[in-house]
Phi, psi and omega in degrees: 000144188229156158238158182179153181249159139287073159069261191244041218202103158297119181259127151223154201240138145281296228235035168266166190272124182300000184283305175340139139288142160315301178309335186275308180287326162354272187308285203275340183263303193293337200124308213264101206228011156292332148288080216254155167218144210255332176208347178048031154218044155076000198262326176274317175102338178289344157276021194274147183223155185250146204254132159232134199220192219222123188234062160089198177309007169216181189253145198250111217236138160260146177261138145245185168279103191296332206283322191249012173225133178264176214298316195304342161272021162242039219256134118119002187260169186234118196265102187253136153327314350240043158272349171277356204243049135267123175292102197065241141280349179257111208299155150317129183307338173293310175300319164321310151334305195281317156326293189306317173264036194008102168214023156210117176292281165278356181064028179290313187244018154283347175281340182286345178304288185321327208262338203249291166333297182312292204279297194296323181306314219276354186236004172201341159074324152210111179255144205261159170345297176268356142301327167285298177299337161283330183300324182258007163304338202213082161183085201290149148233114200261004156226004201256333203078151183269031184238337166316314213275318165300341183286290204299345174269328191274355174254343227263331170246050145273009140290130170267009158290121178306140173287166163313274150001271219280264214332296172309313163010301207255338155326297154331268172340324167292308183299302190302300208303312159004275198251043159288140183315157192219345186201166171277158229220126177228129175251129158198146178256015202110313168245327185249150176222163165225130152274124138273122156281131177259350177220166211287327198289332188291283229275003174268337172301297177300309209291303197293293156311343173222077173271017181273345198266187195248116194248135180250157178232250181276001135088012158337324171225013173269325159324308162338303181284320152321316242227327204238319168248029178022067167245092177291145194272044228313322179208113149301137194223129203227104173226066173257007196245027191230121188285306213290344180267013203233327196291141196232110164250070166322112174243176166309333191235347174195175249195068147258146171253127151307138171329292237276337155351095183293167164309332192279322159296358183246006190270350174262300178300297169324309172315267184324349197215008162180097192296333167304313173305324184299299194271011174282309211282303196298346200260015198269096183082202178226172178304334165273341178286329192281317171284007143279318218265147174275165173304279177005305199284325206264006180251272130019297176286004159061043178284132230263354186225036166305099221265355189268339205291331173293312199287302177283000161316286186313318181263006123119017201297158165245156161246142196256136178224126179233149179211095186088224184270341177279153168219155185210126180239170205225170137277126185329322177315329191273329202294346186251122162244343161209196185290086161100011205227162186182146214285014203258168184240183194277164199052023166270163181227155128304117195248321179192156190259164130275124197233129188294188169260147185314137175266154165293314184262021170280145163252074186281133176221147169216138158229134198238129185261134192193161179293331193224177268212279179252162164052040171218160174282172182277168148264328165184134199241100208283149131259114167229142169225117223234113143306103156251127180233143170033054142098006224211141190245133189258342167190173203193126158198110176269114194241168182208151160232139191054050177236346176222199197243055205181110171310127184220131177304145188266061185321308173289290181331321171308296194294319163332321181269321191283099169153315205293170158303166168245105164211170167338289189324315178292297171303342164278329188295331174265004116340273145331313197293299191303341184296347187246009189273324195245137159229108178279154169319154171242132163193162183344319182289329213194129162280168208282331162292315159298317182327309194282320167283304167298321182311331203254326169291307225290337184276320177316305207291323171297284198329304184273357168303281186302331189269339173219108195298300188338329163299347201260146205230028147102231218225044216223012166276141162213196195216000000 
């Protein structure tokens, strides 16, 4: 059994199919057909609905993909709308906005809009440019155009009267304190089941009784095979209800994160002590994805053009894998071993990632190469991290996505770069090198000759970074 609110209105479900989507009970249990979907893969935006969830003494509220979430992450949260958020006779400042700025035609992807808008108010209240864009990337419209709709985001609190939601707040609070998990939470229709597990000792327990199942923290891709290859899914273990899988801890030597850690929460620790990374992660997806889907997950599904797994190769991260009461730890590098295959055994977990802390003397660069700007996958994804003392590179570690079928270290290019000067001269010779570390694939994103020449400019390219900074322009390349 899950509780969960519907805006103020407490729901609890037993019996629904653990499969269900939010958009599917929305739309076929509730009614609520103001959440329409556009593509049922996290890509459009028109399902977003926003999640409000109890942060210490406040609420903390996210836009997510209704398309890419089952019912069961939604036990102890408070679930909006966007049929909740008319005051009365009166519309919501986002939708007024929106009015006000004609900024919808046919009105197919405005409710998801609104609901993005809606989300970027209540967390940050007069968002500046480049926050209005990110809140609304991955929230596509194919007729209206985008400077209404940015207008309409940048207007939407020149009124200064608190919405319903601020009026309600502590009322909220009450409710949601109500119902937090306090024990694990079971879904089942007969044939399919789900678990929350709340502590690590439950979910090693389920692991040990159920080792087919499948376990989501944000299902941002697991979700994909219900909704996009229609594989149902007999049992889900649900561990976003695990504190200890959630905790982002900073010491002197390292950067640790829980599997269950969303991106957008890992986006402040990382950020700070490696600004590339920082901006690797805004280009991860869209903004409703970052807040669901996790490092954990996004390591775990071991995806050979996965974006955080090169960029923490290269920065030498480890993963913690427990099974039961053991623990055991790896360099990410070992954790991946063929296409999709990965070093953990059964009934093992990914419990927390290790990330080192910034050296004074490191050069970290990451560039991910794609068609479009946001919200697209790589075609090839560079890390370099590099020691230079007096001109001399004292170590080099070099990672790549989507050049094997595994994130894999550039060994020879390494070895080619350690020892050597750092000039022009070194780089063409590791150049040559890297040609023998990878033979990439030809497939829609990328022929296998394209792949082999950016990857070997991306080094030119680290080179004239470091070498003339003014020039460098991050991870913001694209083709």
């Amino acid at each position: 059994m899950i509780s969960f609110l519907v805006d103020k209105e407490l729901r609890v479900e037993q019996h629904p199919d653990p499969n269900m989507t939010v958009l599917n009970y929305l739309r076929q249990q509730l009614g609520k057909t103001g959440t329409k979907e556009g593509c049922a893969s996290g890509d459009c935006g028109a399902c977003t609905v926003v999640l409000g969830e109890l942060d210490g003494d406040q609420i903390r509220y996210k836009s997510i993909n209704a398309c890419l979430t089952f019912i069961s992450t939604l036990n102890g949260k408070q679930l909006i709308t966007v049929e909740d958020l008319k005051q009365g006779d009166q519309l919501h400042p986002a939708q007024q906005a929106m009015v006000d700025n004609h900024a919808s035609q046919c009105g197919f992807c405005t409710p998801g809009i609104v609901m993005s808008m809606f989300a970027l108010g209540k967390n940050i209240g007069q968002p500046d440019k480049e926050e209005i864009n990110e809140a609304l990337a991955g929230n596509l419209c194919r007729c209206t155009g985008y400077r209404p709709i940015i207008e309409a985001a940048e207007k939407m609190y020149a009124v200064t009267t608190p919405d319903r939601f601020a009026i309600e707040q502590q009322q909220t609070i009450a409710q949601l304190r109500k119902i937090q998990p306090q024990q694990q939470a079971e879904l089942s229709n007969g044939h399919k089941k789900s678990f929350n597990p709340t502590t690590l000792t439950e979910l090693s327990t389920l692991l040990e009784q159920y080792p087919d199942a499948r376990m989501v923290a944000g299902g941002t891709d697991l979700a994909l095979e219900v909704t996009q290859f229609h594989r149902p899914i007999d049992t889900l273990i649900y561990i976003g209800e695990i504190a200890a899988l959630k905790q982002i801890e900073l010491s002197e030597t390292a950067i640790t994160i829980g599997a269950a850690a969303s991106l957008t929460d890992c986006y402040d620790a990382l950020n700070h002590d490696y600004p590339d990374l920082g901006a690797l992660l805004h280009r991860f997806a869209s903004l409703q994805i970052r807040n669901q889907g996790t490092l954990g997950g996004n390591i775990g599904n071991a995806s050979p053009i996965g974006d955080s797994p090169p960029a923490l190769i290269a920065l030498n991260a480890k993963v913690v894998l427990r099974k039961q009461n053991q623990s055991r730890t790896l360099d990410l590098q070992d954790y991946f071993l063929d296409y999709k295959r990965t070093a953990q055994q059964p009934g093992e977990f990914i419990e927390k990632v290790i990330v080192p802390r910034a050296s004074d003397n490191g050069e970290f660069r990451c560039y991910k190469i794609s068609k479009r700007l946001d919200d697209d996958i790589s075609a090839v994804l560079g890390c370099f991290n590099l020691q230079i003392h007096q001109g001399i590179v004292e170590s080099a570690r070099i990672a790549f996505g989507g050049m094997a079928a595994i994130p894999k270290r550039a060994t020879a290019c390494e070895q080619a770069l350690t020892g050597a000067p750092w000039n022009m001269a070194t780089i063409e010779t590791a150049k040559q090198a890297l040609l023998q570390d990878f033979s990439p694939i030809s497939d829609f994103r990328a022929s296998q000759a394209y792949r082999t020449q950016v990857a070997t400019n991306l080094l030119t390219r680290y080179f004239i970074e470091l070498e003339t900074p003014d020039v460098t322009t991050r991870v913001t390349a694209y083709v």
